[in-house]
C-alpha positions as CSV (number, residue, x, y, z in Angstrom):
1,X,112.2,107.3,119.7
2,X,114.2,106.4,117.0
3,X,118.0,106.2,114.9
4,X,119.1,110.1,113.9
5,X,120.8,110.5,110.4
6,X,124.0,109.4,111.2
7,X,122.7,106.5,112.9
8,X,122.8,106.8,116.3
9,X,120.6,106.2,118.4
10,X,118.1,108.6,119.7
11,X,115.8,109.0,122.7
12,X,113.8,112.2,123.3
13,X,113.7,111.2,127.6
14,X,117.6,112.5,127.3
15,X,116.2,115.9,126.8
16,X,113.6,115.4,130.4
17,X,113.3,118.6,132.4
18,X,114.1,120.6,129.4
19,X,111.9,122.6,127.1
20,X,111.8,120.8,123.4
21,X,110.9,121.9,120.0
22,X,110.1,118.8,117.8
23,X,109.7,119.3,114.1
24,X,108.4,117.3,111.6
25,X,110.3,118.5,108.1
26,X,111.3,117.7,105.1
27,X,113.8,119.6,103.1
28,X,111.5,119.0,99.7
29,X,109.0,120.9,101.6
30,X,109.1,124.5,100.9
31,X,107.7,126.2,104.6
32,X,110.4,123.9,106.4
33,X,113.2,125.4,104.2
34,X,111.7,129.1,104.8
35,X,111.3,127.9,108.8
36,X,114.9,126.4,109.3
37,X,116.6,129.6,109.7
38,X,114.2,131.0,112.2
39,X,115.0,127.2,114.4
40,X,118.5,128.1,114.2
41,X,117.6,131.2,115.4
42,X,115.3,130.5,118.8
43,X,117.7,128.0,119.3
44,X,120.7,130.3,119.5
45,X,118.3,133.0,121.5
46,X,117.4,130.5,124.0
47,X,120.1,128.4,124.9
48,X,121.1,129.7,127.9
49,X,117.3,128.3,128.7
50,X,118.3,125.1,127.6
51,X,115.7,125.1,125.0
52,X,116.5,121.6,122.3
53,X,115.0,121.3,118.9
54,X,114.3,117.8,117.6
55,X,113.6,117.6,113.8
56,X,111.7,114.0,112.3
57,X,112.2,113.7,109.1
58,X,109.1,113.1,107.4
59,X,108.4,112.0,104.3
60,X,112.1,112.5,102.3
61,X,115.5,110.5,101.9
62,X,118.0,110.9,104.8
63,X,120.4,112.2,101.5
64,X,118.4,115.0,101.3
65,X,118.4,115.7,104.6
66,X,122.0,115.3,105.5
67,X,123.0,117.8,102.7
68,X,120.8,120.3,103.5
69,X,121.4,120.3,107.5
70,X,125.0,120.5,106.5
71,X,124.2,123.3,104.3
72,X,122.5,125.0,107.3
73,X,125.5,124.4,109.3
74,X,122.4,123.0,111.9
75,X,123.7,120.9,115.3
76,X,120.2,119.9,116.6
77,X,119.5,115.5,116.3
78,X,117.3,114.9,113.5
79,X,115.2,111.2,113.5
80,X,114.6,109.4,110.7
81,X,111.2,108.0,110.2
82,X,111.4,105.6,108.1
83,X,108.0,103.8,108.9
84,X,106.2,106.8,109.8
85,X,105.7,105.2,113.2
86,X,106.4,108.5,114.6
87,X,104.3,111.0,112.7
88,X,101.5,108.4,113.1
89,X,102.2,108.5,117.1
90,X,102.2,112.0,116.9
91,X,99.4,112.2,114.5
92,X,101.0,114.4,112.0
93,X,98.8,115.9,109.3
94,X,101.5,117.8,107.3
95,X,104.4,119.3,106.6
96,X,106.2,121.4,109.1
97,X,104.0,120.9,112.1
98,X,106.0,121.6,115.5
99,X,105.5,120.2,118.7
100,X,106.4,122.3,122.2
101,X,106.8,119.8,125.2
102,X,107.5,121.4,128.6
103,X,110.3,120.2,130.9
104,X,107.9,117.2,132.5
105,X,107.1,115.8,128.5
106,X,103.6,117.5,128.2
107,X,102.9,118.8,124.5
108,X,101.8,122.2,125.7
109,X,101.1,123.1,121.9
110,X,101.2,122.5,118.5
111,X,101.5,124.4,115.3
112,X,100.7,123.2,112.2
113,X,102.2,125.2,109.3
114,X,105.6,127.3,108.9
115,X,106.3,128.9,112.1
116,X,107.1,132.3,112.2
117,X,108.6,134.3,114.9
118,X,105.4,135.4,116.9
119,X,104.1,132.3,116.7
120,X,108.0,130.6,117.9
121,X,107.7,133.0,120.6
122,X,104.1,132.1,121.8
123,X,104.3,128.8,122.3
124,X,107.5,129.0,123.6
125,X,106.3,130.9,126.4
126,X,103.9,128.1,127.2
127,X,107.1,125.5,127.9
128,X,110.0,128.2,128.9
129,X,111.5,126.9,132.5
């Protein structure tokens, strides 16, 4: 899929037979700042359903992004995207929007805005083993 911030490499087929969260963020855009915390917090909540968040960086220098993810104190991978070959496979249309793949990589669905915690918990029930 793609090189994370500290330049490693990064396939989203490691995280097969688990449910994943992949968000596309930025941390010059205000809903992904307001968003972040509630990640941290699903994440947390439903680890022990081996739940993985995946952020894209999307449109914003990895600088940015490393400060504020260290700010955050956050420990999911986050992909740079520096040719936007990833939003355009995923057809982004702004900033956040979050995908929720089920444990066989089927995009069960997608929100488009800031998620909040009803909507987290929604789709979450559409990929939860």
């Amino acid at each position: 899929m793609g090189t994370k911030l500290d330049g490693t490499p990064f396939d989203l087929a490691a995280y097969a037979g688990q449910p994943v969260v992949v968000n596309f963020w930025g941390p010059s855009c205000v809903p992904c700042r307001d968003e972040f915390p509630l990640l941290m917090a699903k994440l947390a909540e439903h680890a022990g359903e081996g739940l993985a968040i995946v952020g894209v960086l999307t449109d914003d220098p990895p600088e940015l992004a490393r400060r504020f993810i260290a700010d955050y104190g956050a420990t999911w991978p986050t992909v740079e995207d520096p040719d936007k070959a990833i939003k355009a496979a995923y057809r982004v249309a702004g900033r956040p929007q979050t995908y929720f793949i089920d444990g066989a990589g089927i995009i069960q669905s997608i929100q488009i805005g800031e998620v909040r915690d009803a909507d987290f918990e929604r789709q979450y029930a559409k990929i939860a083993p």
